[in-house]
N, C-alpha and C positions, 0 to 999 in steps of 0.2 A: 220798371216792371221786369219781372221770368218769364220766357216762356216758357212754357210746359206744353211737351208733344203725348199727346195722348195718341197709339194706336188703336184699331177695332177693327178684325180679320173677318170676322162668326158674328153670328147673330145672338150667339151665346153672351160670346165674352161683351157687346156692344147691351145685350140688358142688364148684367152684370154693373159695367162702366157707368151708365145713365147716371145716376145719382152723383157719382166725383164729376162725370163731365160739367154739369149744370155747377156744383159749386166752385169748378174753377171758374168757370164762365160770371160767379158772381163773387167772387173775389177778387178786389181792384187790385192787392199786387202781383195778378198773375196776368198772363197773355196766355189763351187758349189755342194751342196748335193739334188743331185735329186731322189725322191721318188713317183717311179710308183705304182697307183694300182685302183683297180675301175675297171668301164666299161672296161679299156683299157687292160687287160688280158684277156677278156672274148670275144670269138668266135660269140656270139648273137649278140655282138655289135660292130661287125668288128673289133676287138681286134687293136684299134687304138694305143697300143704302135708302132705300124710300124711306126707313124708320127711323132714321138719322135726318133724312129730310124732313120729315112729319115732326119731328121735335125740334124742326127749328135750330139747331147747331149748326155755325160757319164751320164749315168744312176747308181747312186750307189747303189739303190734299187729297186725290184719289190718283192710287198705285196700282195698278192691275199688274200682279204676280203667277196667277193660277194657270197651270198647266191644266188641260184638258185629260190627260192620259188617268186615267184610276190604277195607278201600277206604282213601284217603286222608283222606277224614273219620272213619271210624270211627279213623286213627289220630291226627287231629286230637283228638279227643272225647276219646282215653285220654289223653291228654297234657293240657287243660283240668284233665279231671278228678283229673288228679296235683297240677297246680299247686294248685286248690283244697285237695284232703283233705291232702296234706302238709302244708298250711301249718299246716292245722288239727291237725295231728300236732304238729308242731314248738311251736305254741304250748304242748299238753298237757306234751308230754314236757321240751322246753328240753336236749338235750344239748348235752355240751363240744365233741363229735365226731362226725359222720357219715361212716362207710365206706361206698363205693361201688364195685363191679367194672366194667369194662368200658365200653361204647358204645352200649348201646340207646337207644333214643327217650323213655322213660320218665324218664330221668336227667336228664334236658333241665330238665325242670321240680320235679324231686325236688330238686337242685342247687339252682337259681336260690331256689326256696323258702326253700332253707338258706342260702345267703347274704343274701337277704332280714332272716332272724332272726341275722343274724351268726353263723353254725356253721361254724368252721372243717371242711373237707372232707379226706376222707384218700383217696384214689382210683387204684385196685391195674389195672394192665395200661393206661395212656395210652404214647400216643408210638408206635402201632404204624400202620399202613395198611392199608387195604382199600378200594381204588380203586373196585370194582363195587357199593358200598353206600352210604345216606344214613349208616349209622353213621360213617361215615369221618370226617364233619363233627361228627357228635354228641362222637364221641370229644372231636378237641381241642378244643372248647368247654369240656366238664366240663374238661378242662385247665384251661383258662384260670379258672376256676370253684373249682378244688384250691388247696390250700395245701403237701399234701404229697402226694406222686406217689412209685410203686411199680411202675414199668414190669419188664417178664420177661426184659429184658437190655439189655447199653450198648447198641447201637446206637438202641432206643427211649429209654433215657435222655439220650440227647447229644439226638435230636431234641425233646423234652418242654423241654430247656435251650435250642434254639432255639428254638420257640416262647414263648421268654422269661422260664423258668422260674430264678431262683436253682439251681445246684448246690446248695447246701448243703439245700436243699431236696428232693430228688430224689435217691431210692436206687435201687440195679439189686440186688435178693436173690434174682433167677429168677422166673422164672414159677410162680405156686402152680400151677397146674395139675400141676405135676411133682410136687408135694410130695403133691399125694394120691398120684400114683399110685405114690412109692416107699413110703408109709408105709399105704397100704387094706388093711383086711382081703378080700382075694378071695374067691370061692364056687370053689369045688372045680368042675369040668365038670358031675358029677351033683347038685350042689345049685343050678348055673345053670339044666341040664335041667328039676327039677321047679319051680322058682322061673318060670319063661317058660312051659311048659307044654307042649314039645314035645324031642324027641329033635336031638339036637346030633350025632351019629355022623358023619350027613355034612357034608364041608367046606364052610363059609357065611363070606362078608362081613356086615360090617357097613355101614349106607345108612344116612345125615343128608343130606337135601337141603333149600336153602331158597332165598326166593326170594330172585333180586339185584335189591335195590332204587331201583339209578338204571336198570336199562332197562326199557322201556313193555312191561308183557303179555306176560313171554317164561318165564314160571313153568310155565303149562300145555304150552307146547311142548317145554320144556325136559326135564321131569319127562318126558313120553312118552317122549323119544328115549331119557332113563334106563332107562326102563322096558319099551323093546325091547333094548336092548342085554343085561340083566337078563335077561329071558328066553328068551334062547336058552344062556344060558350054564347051561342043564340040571344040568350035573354039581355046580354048585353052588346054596347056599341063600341067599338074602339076608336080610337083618332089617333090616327099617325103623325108625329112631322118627322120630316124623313130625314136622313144621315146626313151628315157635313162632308166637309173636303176631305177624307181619310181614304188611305188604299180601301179596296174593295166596298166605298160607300156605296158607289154606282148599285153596287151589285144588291144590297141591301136595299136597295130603292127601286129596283125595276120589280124584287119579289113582292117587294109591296104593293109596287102598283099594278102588279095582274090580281095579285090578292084582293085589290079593292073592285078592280073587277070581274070577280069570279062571287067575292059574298057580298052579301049585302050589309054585312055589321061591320063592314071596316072601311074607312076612308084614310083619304093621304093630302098631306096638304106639306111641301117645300118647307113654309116659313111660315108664325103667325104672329110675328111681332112680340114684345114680350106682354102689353095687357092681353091680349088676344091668351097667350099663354098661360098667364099666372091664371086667369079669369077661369081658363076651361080647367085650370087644376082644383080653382077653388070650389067648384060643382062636381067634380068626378065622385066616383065610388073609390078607384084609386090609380096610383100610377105602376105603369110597367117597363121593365128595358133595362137598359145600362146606361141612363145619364148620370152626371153629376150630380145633377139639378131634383133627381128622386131620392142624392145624399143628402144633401145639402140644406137645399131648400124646402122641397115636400112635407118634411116632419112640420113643418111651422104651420102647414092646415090640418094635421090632425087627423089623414088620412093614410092608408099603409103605403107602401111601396115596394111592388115586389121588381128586384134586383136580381138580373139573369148574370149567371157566368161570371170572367176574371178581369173585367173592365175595371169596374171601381173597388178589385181586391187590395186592402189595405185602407180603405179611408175607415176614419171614426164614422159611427154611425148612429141612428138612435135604436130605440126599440121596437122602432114602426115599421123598420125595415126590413123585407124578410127575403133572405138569399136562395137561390136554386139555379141548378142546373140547366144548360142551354138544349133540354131535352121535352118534348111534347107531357108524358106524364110528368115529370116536376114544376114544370109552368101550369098544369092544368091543378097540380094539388097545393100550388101553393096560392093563384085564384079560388079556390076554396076556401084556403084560412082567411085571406085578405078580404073575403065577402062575412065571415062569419063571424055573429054579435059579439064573439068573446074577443078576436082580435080586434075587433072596432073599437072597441073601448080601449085595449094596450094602447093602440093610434093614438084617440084623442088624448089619452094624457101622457105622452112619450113628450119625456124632453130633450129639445134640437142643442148639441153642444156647440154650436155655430155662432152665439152672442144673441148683443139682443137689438141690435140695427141701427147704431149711430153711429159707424165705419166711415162714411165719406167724410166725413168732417171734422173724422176725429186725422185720419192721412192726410186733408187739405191745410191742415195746421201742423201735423210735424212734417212736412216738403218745407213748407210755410218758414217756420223756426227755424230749419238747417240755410236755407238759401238766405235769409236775412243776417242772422247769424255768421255766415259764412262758416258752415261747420264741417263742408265736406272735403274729405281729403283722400283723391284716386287710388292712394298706396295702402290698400290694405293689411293690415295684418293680418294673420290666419291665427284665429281665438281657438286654443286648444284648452279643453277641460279639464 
């Protein structure tokens, strides 16, 4: 048997993972090494290893990394503290394979660790952009850091091969993202109702906002103008889940929560797990913020998404998407189009360039083929076009 180390920092990248974790787990030539840490030990942020626990996955580690500090050191600290305990992970455990999602800061050092102990890297969603973020750099790094690459469609795979990735190396099977959402078990409206803890009757968006991390201190300003535009728009209800581990999240998250206590049409909720999540997306009128997850995955119900600011400048998109400024009138006029009939209908027939959701097991079979195979060989060459 392989083992294969899967990490999961965020509550993001672990609804993401869900699908590959389950089919390594049912996969007889693998051994599943799963390693918690991040957000999901930490109380601020709804200590979401419960949803790891709730699904039942042997957990063979938990690493607690997280600096307290919402500052540039304190995201210094977490990232030390990665490079340490990983390695000391790495030594215990010795996998053939480490799977890694995405482009947070945490990776940086989880990565480097594992090439360190020579562990070949498997690394699902490179090759994408986002101009307004330090992730943007994190990303192609662990690029360059991967052996095998898993981007959410060609156009991020052509670019993973400029950045001087072998083709043969480098598959396009969609975006998992999609893959949960065609294959989730949903909550019915009344089992989302008592599951959140309040009445859904009337019409609500859904809110992820975080901060963008190459401009200086514009989190708190930002978040307010959100959060006048928000309340005037009475007729509806918002639902918050509040920021992750980023500089200035804190801060993004206290304006919320006086917010939810000042009006009545905004609520805040840490974490909601991801049916909890997809659930309340697939009921919305539509989504708002700077997730990912309103690139990515939203187009697949058919609902708009209106996208504030430089967060997710540079991803593909669909046409349901609709961009504005991190300013009170342009968030308020673009809730406008996103409620009005002519743009409801763009939504529902916008097509998500993200695939079409059979990603895990299309990656649980090429890991599969190379470690059997024995096809992998540390020394890269650099693929020039």
């Amino acid at each position: 048997m392989k083992k294969i180390c899967v990490v999961t920092a965020t509550r993001a990248e672990y609804g993401l993972l869900r699908p590959l974790i389950r089919r390594i787990l049912e996969e007889k030539y693998f051994e599943l090494c799963l390693v918690v840490s991040g957000t999901h030990l930490a109380e601020e942020f709804g200590h979401t290893i419960w949803e790891i626990e709730k699904d039942d996955f042997p957990i063979a580690e938990k690493i607690s990394i997280l600096d307290i500090q919402d500052s540039e050191i304190g995201v210094c600290n977490t990232m030390g503290n990665a490079n340490r305990l990983f390695g000391e992970m790495f030594a215990r455990q010795r996998p053939d394979m480490l799977i890694v999602l995405g482009d947070r800061y945490e990776l940086i050092p989880i990565c480097s660790s594992a090439m360190i102990f020579r562990i070949p890297i498997a690394h699902i969603s490179g090759g994408e952009i986002t101009e307004g973020i330090m992730d943007d750099v994190f990303r192609h790094c662990v690029t360059k850091m991967s052996y095998l690459h898993f981007p959410g469609c060609e156009e991020y795979r052509k670019r993973i091969i400029q950045l001087g990735e072998d083709p043969q190396r480098v598959f396009n099977f969609g975006d998992i993202g999609v893959e949960n959402i065609k294959k989730i078990q949903y909550l019915s409206k009344k089992e989302l109702e008592n599951a959140i803890g309040y009445s859904l009757e009337k019409p609500y968006a859904e809110v992820t906002f975080h901060p963008v991390t190459l401009e200086n201190n514009t989190a708190e300003m930002q978040t307010r103008e959100l959060v006048e535009a928000l309340s005037q728009r009475t007729e509806l209800n918002f639902i918050v889940t509040l920021a992750n581990a980023d500089m200035q999240g804190n801060v993004i998250n206290r304006v919320f929560k006086e917010a939810a206590g000042r009006y009545q049409n905004i609520f805040c909720y840490p974490s909601l797990g991801i049916e909890k999540y997809l659930s309340l997306i697939k009921y919305a009128e539509f989504v708002i913020g700077n997730s990912s997850s309103g690139i990515i995955e939203v187009p697949c119900f058919g609902i708009p998404t209106i996208n504030i600011g430089d967060r997710q400048k540079g991803r593909l998109r669909a046409d349901s998407v609709i961009d504005c400024d991190a300013r009170k009138e342009d968030i308020l006029k673009s809730i406008e189009k996103a409620m009005s009939q002519e743009f409801r209908i763009i939504a529902r027939n916008a097509s998500n360039p993200y695939g079409e959701g059979n990603t895990s097991e299309k990656i649980v079979e090429t890991i599969k083929n190379f470690l059997q195979l024995d096809k992998i060989d540390l020394k890269k060459k650099f693929y020039d076009l």
